[in-house]
VMD Tcl script that builds the backbone (N, CA, C; Angstrom):
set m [mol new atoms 504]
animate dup $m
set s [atomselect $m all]
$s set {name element resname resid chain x y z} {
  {N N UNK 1 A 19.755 -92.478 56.819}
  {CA C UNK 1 A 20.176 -91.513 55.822}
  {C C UNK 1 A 18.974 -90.782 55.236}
  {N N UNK 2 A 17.860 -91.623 54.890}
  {CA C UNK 2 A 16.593 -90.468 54.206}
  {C C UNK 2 A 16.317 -89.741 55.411}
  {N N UNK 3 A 16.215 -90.315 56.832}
  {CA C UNK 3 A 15.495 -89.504 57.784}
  {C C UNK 3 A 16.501 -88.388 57.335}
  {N N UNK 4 A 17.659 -88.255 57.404}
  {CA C UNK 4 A 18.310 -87.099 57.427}
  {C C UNK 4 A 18.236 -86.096 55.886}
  {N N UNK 5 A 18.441 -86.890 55.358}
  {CA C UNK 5 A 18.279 -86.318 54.234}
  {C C UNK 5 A 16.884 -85.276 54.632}
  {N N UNK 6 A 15.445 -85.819 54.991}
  {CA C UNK 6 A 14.259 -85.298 54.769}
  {C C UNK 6 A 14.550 -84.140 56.255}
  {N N UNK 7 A 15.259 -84.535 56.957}
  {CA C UNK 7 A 15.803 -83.011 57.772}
  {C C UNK 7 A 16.214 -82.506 57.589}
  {N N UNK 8 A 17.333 -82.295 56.267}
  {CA C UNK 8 A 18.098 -80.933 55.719}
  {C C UNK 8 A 17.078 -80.468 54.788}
  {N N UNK 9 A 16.411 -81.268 53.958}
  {CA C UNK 9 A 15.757 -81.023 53.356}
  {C C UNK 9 A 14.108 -79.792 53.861}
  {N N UNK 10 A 13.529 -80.360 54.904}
  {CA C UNK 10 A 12.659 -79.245 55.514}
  {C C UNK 10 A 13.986 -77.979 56.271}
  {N N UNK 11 A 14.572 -77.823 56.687}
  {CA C UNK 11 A 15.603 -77.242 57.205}
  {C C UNK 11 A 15.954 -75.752 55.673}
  {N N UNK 12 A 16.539 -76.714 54.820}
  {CA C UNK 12 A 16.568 -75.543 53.453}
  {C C UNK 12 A 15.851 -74.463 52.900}
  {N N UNK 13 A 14.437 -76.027 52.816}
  {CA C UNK 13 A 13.226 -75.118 52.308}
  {C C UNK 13 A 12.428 -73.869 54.297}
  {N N UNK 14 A 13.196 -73.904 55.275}
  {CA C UNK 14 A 12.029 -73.282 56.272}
  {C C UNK 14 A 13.297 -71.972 55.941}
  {N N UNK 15 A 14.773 -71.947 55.487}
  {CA C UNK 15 A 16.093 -71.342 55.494}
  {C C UNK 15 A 15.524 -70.233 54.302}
  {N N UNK 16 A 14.494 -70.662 53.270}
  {CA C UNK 16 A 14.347 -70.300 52.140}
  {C C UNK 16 A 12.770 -69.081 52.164}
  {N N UNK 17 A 11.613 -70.092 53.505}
  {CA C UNK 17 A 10.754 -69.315 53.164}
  {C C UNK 17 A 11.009 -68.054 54.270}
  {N N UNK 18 A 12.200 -68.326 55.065}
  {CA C UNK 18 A 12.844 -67.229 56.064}
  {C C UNK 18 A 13.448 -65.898 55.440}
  {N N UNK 19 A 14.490 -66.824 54.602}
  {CA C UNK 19 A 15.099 -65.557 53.262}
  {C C UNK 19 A 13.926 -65.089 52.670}
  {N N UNK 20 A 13.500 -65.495 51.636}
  {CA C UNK 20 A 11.661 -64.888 51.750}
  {C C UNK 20 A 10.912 -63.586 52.511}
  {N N UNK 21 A 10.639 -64.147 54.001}
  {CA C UNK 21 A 10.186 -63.196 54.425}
  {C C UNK 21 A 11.351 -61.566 54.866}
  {N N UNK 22 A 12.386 -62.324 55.669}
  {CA C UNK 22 A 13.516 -61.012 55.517}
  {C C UNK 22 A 13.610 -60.129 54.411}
  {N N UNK 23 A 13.542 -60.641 52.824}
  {CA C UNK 23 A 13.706 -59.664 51.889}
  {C C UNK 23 A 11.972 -59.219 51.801}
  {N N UNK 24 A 10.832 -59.355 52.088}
  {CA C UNK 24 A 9.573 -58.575 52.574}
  {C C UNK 24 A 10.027 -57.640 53.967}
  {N N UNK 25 A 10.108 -57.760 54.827}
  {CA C UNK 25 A 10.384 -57.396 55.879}
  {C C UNK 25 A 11.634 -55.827 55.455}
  {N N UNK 26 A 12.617 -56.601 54.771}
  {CA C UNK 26 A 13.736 -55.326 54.227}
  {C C UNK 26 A 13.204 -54.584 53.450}
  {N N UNK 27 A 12.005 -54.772 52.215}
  {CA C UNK 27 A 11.140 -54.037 51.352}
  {C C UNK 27 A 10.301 -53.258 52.223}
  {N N UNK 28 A 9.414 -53.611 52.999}
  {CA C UNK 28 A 8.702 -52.698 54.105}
  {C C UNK 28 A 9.572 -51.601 55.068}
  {N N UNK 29 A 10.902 -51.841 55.532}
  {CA C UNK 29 A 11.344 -51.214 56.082}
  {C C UNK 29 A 11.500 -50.468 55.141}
  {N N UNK 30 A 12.333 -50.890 54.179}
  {CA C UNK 30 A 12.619 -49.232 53.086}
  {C C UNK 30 A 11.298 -48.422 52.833}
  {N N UNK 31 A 10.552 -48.613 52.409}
  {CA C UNK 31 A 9.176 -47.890 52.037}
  {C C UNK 31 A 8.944 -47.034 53.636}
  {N N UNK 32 A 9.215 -47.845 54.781}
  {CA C UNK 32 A 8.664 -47.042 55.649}
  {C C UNK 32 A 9.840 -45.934 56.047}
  {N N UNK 33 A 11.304 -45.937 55.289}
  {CA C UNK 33 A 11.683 -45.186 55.249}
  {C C UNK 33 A 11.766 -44.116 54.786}
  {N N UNK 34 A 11.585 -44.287 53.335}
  {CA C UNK 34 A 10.710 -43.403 52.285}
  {C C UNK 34 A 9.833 -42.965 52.836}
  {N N UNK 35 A 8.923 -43.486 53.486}
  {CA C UNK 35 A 7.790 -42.767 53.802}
  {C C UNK 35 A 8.135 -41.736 54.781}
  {N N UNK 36 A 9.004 -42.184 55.982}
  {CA C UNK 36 A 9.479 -41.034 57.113}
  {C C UNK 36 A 10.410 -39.958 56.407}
  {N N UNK 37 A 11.443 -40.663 55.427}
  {CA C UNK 37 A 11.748 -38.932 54.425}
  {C C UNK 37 A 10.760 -37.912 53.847}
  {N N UNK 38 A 9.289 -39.122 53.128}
  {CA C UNK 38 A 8.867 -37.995 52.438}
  {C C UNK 38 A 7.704 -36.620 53.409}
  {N N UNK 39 A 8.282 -37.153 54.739}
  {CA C UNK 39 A 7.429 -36.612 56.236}
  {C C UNK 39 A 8.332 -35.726 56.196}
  {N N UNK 40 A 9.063 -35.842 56.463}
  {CA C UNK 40 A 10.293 -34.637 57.267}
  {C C UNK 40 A 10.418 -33.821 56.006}
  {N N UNK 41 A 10.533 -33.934 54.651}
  {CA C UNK 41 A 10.228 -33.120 53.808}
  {C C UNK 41 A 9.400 -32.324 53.771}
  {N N UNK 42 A 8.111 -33.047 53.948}
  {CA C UNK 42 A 6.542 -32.118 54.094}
  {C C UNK 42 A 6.828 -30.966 55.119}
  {N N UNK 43 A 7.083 -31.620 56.734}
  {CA C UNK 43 A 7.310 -30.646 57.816}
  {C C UNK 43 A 8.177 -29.311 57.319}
  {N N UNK 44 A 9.606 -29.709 57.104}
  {CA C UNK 44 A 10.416 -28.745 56.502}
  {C C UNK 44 A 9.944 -27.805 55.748}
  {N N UNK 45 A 8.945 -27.994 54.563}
  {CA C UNK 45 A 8.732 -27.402 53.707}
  {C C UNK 45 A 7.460 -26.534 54.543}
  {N N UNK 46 A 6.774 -26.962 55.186}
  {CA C UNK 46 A 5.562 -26.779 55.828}
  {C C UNK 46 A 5.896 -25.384 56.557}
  {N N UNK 47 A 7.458 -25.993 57.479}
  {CA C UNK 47 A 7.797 -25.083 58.737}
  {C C UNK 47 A 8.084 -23.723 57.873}
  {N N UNK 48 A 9.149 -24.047 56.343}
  {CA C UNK 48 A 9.596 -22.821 55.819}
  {C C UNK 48 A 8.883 -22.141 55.259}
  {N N UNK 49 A 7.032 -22.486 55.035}
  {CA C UNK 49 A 6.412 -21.548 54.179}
  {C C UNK 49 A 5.668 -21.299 55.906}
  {N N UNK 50 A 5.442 -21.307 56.554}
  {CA C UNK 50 A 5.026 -20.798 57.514}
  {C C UNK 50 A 5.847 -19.275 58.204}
  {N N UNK 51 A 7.457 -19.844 58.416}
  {CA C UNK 51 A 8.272 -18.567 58.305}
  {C C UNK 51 A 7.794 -17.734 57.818}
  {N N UNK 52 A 7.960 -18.082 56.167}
  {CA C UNK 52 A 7.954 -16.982 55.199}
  {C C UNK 52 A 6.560 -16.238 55.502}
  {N N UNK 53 A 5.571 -16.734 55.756}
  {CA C UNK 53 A 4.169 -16.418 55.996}
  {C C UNK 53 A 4.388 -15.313 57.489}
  {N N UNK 54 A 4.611 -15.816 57.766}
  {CA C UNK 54 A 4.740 -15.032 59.366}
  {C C UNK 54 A 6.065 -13.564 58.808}
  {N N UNK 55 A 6.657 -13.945 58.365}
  {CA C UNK 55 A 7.663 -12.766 58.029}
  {C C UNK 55 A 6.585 -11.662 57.307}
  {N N UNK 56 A 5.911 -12.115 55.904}
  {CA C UNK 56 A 5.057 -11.243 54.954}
  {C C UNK 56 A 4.197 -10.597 56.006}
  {N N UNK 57 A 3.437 -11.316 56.847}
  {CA C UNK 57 A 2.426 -10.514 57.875}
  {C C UNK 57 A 2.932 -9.421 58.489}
  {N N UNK 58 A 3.965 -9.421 59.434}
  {CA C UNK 58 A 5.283 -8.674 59.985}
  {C C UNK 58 A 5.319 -7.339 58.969}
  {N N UNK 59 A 5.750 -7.861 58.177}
  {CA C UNK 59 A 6.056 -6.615 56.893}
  {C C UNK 59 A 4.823 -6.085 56.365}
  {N N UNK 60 A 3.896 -6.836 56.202}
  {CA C UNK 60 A 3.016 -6.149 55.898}
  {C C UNK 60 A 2.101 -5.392 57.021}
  {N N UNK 61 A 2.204 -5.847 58.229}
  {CA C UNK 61 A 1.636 -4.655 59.328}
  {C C UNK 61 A 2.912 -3.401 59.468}
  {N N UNK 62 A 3.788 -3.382 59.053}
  {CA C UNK 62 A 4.788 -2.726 59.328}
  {C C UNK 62 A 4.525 -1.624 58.293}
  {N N UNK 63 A 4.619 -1.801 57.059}
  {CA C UNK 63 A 3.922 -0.819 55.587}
  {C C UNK 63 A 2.833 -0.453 55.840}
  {N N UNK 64 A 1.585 -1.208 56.386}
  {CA C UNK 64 A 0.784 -0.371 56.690}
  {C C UNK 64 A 0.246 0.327 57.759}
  {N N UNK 65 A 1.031 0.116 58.899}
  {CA C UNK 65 A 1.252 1.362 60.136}
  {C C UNK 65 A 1.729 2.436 59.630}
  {N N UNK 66 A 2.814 2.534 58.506}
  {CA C UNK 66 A 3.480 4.087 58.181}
  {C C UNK 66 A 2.462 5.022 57.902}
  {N N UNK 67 A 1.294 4.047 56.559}
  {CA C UNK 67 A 0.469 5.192 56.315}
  {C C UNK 67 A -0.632 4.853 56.913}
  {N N UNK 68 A -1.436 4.410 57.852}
  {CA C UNK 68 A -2.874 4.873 58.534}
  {C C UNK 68 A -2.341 5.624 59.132}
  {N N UNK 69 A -3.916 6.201 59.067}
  {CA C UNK 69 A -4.457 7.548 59.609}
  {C C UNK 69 A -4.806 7.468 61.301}
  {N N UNK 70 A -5.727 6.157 61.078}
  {CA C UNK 70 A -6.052 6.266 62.524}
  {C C UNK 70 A -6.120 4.574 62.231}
  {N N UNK 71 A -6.564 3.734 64.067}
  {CA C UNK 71 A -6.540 3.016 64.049}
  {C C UNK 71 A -7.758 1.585 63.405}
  {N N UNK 72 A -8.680 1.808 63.159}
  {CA C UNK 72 A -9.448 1.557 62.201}
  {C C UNK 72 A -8.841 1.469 60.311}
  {N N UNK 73 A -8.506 2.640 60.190}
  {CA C UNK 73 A -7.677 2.444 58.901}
  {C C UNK 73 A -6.871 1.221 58.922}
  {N N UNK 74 A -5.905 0.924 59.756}
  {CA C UNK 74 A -4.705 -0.050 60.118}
  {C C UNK 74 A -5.486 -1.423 60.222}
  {N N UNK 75 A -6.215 -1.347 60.402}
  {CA C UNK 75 A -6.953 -2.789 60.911}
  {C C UNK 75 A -7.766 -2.901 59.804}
  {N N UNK 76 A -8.492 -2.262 58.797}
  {CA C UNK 76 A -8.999 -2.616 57.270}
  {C C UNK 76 A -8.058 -3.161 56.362}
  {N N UNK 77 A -6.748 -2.160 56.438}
  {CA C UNK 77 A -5.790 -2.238 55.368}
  {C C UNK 77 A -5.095 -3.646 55.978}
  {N N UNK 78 A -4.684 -3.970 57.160}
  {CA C UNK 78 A -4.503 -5.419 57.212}
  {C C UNK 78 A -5.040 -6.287 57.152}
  {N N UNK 79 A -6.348 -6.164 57.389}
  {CA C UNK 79 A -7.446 -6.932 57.102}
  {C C UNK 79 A -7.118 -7.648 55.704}
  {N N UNK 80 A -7.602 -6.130 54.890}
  {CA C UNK 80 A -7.209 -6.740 53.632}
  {C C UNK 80 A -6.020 -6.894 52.672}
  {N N UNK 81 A -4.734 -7.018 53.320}
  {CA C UNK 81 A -3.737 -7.635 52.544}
  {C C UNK 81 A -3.853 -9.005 53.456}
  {N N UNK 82 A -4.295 -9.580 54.711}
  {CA C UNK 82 A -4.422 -10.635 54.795}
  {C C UNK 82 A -5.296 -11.866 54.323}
  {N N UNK 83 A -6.407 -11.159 53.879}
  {CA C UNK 83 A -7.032 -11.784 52.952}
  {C C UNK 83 A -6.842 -11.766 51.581}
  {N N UNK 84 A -5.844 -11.105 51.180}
  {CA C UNK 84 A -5.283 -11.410 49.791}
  {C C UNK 84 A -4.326 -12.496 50.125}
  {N N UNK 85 A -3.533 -12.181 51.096}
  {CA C UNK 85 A -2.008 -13.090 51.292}
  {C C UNK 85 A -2.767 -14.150 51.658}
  {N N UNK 86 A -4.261 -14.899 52.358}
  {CA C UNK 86 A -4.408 -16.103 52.812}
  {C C UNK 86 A -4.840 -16.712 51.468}
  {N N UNK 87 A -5.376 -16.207 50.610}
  {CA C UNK 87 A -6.239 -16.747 49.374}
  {C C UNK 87 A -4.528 -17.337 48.071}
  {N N UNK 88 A -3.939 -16.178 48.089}
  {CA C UNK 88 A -2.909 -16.858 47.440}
  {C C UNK 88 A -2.194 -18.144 48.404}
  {N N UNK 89 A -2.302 -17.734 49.862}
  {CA C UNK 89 A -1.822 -19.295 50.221}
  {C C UNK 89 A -2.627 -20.695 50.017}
  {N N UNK 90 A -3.600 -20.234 49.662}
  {CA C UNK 90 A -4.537 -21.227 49.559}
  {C C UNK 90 A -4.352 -22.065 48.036}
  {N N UNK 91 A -3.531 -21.032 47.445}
  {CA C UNK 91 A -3.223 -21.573 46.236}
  {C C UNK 91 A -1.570 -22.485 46.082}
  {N N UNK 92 A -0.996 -21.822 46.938}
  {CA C UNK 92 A 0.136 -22.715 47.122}
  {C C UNK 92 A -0.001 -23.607 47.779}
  {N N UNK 93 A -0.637 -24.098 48.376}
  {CA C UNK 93 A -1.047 -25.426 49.469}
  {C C UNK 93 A -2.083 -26.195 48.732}
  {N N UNK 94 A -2.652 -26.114 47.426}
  {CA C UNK 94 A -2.908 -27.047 46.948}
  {C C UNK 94 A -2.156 -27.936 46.766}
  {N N UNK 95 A -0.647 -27.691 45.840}
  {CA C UNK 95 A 0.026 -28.799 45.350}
  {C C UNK 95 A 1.487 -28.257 46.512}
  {N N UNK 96 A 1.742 -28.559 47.878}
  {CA C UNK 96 A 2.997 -27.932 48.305}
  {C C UNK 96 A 4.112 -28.078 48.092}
  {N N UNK 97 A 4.315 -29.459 47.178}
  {CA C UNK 97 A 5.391 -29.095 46.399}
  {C C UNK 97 A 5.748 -28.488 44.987}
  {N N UNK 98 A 4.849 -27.961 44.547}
  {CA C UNK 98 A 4.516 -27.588 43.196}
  {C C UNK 98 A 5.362 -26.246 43.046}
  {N N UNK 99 A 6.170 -25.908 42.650}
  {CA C UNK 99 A 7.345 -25.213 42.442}
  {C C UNK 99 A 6.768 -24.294 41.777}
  {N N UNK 100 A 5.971 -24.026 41.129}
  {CA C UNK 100 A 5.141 -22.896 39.908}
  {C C UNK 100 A 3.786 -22.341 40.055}
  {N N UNK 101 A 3.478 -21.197 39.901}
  {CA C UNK 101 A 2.526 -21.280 39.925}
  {C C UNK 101 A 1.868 -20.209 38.722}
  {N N UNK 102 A 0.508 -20.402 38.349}
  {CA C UNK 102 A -0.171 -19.401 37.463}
  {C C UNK 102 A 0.274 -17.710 37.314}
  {N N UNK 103 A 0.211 -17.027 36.758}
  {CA C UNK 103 A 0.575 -15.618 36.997}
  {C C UNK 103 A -1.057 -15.222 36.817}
  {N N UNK 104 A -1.697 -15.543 35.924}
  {CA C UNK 104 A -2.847 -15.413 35.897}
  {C C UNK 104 A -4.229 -15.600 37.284}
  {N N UNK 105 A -3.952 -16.645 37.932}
  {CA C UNK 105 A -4.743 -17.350 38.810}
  {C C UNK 105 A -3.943 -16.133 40.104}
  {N N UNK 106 A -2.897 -16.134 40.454}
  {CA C UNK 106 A -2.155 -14.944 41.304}
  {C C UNK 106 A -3.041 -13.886 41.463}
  {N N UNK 107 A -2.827 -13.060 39.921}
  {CA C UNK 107 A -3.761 -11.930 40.037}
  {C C UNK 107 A -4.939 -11.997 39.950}
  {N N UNK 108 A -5.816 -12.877 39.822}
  {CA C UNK 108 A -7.211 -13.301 40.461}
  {C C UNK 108 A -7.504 -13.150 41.711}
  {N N UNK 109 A -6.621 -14.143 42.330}
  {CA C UNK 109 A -7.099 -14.254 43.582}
  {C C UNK 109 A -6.482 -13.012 44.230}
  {N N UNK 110 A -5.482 -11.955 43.778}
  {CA C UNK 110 A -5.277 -11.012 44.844}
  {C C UNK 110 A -5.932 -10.119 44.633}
  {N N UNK 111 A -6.954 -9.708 43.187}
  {CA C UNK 111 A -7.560 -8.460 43.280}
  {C C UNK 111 A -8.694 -8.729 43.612}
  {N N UNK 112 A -9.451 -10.069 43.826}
  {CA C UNK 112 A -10.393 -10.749 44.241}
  {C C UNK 112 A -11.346 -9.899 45.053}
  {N N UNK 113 A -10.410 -9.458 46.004}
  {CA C UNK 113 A -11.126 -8.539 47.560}
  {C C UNK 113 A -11.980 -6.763 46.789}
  {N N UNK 114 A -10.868 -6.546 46.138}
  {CA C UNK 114 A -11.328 -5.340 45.505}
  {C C UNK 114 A -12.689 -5.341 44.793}
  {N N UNK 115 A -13.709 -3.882 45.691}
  {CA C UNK 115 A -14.659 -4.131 45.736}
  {C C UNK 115 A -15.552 -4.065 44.167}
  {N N UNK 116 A -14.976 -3.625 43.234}
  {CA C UNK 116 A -15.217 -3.822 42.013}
  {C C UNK 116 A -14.139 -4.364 40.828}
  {N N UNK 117 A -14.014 -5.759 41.739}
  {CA C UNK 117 A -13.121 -6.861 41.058}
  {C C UNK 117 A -13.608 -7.561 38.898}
  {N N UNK 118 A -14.776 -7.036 39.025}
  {CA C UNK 118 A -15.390 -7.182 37.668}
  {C C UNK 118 A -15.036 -6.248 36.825}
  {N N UNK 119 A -14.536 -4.927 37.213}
  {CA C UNK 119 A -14.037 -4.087 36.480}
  {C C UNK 119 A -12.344 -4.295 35.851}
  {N N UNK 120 A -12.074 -5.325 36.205}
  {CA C UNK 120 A -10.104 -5.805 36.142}
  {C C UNK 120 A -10.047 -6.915 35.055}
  {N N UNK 121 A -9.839 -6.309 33.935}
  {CA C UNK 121 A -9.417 -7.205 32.732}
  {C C UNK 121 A -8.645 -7.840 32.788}
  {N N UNK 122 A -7.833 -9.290 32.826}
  {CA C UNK 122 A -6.791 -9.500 32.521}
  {C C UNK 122 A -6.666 -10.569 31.611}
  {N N UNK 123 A -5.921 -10.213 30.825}
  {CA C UNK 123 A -5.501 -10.925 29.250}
  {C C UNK 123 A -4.481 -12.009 29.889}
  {N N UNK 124 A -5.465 -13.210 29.916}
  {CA C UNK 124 A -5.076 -14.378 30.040}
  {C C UNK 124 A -4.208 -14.800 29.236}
  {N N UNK 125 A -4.293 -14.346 27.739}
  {CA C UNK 125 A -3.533 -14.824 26.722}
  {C C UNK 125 A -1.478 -14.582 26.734}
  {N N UNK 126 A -1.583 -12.789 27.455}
  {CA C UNK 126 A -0.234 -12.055 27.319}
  {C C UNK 126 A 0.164 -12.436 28.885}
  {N N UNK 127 A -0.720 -12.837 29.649}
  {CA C UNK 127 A -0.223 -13.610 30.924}
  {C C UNK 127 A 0.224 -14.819 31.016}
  {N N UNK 128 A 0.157 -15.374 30.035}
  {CA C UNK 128 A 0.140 -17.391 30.602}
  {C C UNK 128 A 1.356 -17.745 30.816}
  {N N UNK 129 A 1.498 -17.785 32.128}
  {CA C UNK 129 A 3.107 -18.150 32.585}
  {C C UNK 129 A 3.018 -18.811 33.862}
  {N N UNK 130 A 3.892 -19.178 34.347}
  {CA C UNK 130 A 4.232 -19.658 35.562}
  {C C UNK 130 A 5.116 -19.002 36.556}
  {N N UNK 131 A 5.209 -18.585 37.462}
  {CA C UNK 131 A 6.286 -17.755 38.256}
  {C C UNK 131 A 6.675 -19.064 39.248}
  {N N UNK 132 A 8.228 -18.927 40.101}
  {CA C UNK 132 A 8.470 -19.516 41.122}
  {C C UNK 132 A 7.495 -19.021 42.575}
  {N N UNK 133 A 6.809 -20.149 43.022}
  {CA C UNK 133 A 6.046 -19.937 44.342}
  {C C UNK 133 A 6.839 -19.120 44.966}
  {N N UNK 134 A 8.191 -18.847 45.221}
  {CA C UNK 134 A 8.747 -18.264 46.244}
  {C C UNK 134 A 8.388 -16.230 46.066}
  {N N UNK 135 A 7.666 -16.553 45.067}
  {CA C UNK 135 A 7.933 -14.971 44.389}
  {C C UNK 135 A 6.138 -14.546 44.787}
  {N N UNK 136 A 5.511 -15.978 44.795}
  {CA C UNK 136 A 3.608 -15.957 44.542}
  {C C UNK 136 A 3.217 -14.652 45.782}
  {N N UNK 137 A 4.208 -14.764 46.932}
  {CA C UNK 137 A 3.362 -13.983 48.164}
  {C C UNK 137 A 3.923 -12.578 47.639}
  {N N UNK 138 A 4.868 -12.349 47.727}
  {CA C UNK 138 A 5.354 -10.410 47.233}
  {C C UNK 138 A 4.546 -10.150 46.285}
  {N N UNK 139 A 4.329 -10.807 44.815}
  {CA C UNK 139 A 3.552 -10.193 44.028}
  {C C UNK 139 A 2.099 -10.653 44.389}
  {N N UNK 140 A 1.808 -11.106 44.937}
  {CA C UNK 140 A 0.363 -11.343 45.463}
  {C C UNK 140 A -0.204 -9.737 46.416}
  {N N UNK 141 A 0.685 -9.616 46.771}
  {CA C UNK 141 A 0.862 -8.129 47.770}
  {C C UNK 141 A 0.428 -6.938 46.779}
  {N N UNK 142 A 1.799 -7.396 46.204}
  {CA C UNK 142 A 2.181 -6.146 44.998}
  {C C UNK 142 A 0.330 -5.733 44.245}
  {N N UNK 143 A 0.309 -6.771 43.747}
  {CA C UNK 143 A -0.922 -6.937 42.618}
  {C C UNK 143 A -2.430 -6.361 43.457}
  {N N UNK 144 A -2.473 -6.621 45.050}
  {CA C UNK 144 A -3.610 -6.258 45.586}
  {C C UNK 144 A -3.690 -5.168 46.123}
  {N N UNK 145 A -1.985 -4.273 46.213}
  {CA C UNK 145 A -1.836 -2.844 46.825}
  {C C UNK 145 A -2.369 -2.113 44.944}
  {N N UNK 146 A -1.985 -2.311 44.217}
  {CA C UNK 146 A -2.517 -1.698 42.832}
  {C C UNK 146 A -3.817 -2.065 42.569}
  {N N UNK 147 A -4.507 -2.630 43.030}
  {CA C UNK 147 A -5.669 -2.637 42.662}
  {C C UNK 147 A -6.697 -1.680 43.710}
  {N N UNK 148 A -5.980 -2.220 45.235}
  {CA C UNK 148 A -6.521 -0.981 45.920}
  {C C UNK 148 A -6.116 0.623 45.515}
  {N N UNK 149 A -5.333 0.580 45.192}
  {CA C UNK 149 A -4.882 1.875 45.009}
  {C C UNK 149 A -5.846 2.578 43.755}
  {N N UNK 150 A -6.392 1.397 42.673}
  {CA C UNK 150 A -7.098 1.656 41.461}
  {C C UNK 150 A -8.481 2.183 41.988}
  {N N UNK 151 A -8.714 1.385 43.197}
  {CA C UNK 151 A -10.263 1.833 43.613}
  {C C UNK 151 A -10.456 3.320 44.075}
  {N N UNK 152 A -9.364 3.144 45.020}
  {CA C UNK 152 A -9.142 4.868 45.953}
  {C C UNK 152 A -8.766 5.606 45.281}
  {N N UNK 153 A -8.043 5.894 44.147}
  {CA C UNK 153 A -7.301 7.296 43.784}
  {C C UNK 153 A -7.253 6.840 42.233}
  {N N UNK 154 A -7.373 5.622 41.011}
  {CA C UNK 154 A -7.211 5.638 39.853}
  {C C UNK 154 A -8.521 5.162 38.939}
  {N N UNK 155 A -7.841 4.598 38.013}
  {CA C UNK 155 A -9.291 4.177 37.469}
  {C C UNK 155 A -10.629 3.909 37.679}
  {N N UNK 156 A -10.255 3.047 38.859}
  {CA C UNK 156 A -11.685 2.353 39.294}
  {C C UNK 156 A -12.258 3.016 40.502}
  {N N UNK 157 A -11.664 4.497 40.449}
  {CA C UNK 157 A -12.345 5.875 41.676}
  {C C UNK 157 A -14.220 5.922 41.020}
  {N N UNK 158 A -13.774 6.359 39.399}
  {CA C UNK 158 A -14.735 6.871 38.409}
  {C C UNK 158 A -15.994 5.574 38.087}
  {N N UNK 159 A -16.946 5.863 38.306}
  {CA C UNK 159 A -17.864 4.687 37.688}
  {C C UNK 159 A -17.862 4.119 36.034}
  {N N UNK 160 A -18.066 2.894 36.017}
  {CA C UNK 160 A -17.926 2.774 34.663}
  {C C UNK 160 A -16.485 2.508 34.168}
  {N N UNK 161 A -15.651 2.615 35.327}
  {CA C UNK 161 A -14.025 2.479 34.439}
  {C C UNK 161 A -13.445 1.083 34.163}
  {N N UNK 162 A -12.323 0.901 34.393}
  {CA C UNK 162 A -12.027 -0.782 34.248}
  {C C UNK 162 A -10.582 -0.526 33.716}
  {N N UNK 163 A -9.453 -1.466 34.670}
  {CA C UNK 163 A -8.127 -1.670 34.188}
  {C C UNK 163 A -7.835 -2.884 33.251}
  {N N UNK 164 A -7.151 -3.061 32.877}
  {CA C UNK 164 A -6.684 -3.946 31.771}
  {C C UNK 164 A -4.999 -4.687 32.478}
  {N N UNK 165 A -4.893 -5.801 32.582}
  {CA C UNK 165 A -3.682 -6.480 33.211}
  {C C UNK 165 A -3.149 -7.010 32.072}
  {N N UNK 166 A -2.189 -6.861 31.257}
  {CA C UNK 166 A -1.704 -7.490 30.315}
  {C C UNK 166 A 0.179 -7.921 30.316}
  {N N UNK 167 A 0.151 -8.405 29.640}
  {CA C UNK 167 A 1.640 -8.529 29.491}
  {C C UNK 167 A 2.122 -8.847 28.102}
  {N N UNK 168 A 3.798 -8.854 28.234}
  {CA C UNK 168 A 4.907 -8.957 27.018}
  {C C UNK 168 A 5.858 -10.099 27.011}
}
mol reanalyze $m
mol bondsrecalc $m
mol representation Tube
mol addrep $m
């Protein structure tokens, strides 16, 4: 009877450090499931700002074929809305899931290229906001076609001038 006894007895406790490891084993699997969701999230999100990226390029060689002149023109002016559009991506791919971004830091980095970028005031104070990322690439566009436009034909034609970016 003890022999047996001391065989159910190791038997319980090997039943116990088994249950044990299964609920480790079921904890690791979940995490490594979590972990393969929070993958296919990344990709997804990855694949859809890539779209969107590839669409803005598209459109933006498309706007600026209407107006060059010649082919040199076409290849500056894409030049440089692609180096506005890569610098704001550079800002959304810090945090890629980060849903918001600066309005301030936006128009930094898109008038950035413009060759007298020191002349562009902007009142950090009447700016401080956040916009939805989905909006960061159009007005990233928007913000670097007005600033070119400030160099070539407005304010910042004249030496000595300087725009002011403010808001309400």
């Amino acid at each position: 009877f003890g022999f047996f006894a001391m065989v159910v007895g190791v038997d319980i406790f090997l039943i116990h450090i088994m249950h044990g490891a299964l609920g480790q084993l079921s904890s690791l699997h979940q995490r490594a499931q979590e972990l393969a969701d929070e993958r296919a999230l990344f990709v997804d999100e990855l694949s859809h700002r890539i779209k969107n990226l590839l669409a803005n390029v598209a459109a933006l060689i498309s706007v600026a074929s209407r107006h060059a002149r010649d082919v040199p023109a076409l290849v500056n002016s894409v030049r440089s809305r692609l180096d506005a559009l890569g610098r704001v991506s550079s800002l959304l791919q810090r945090n890629l899931f980060d849903t918001r971004v600066s309005l301030v830091d936006l128009i930094k980095l898109s008038t950035a290229a413009v060759e007298d970028a020191a002349s562009i005031e902007i009142d950090e104070r009447t700016l401080e906001c956040t916009l939805a990322s989905g909006d960061a690439t159009s007005l990233s566009l928007i913000f670097h076609e007005l600033a070119t436009n400030a160099v070539k034909y407005g304010a910042l034609s004249a030496p000595g001038q300087s725009v002011r970016v403010s808001g309400e």
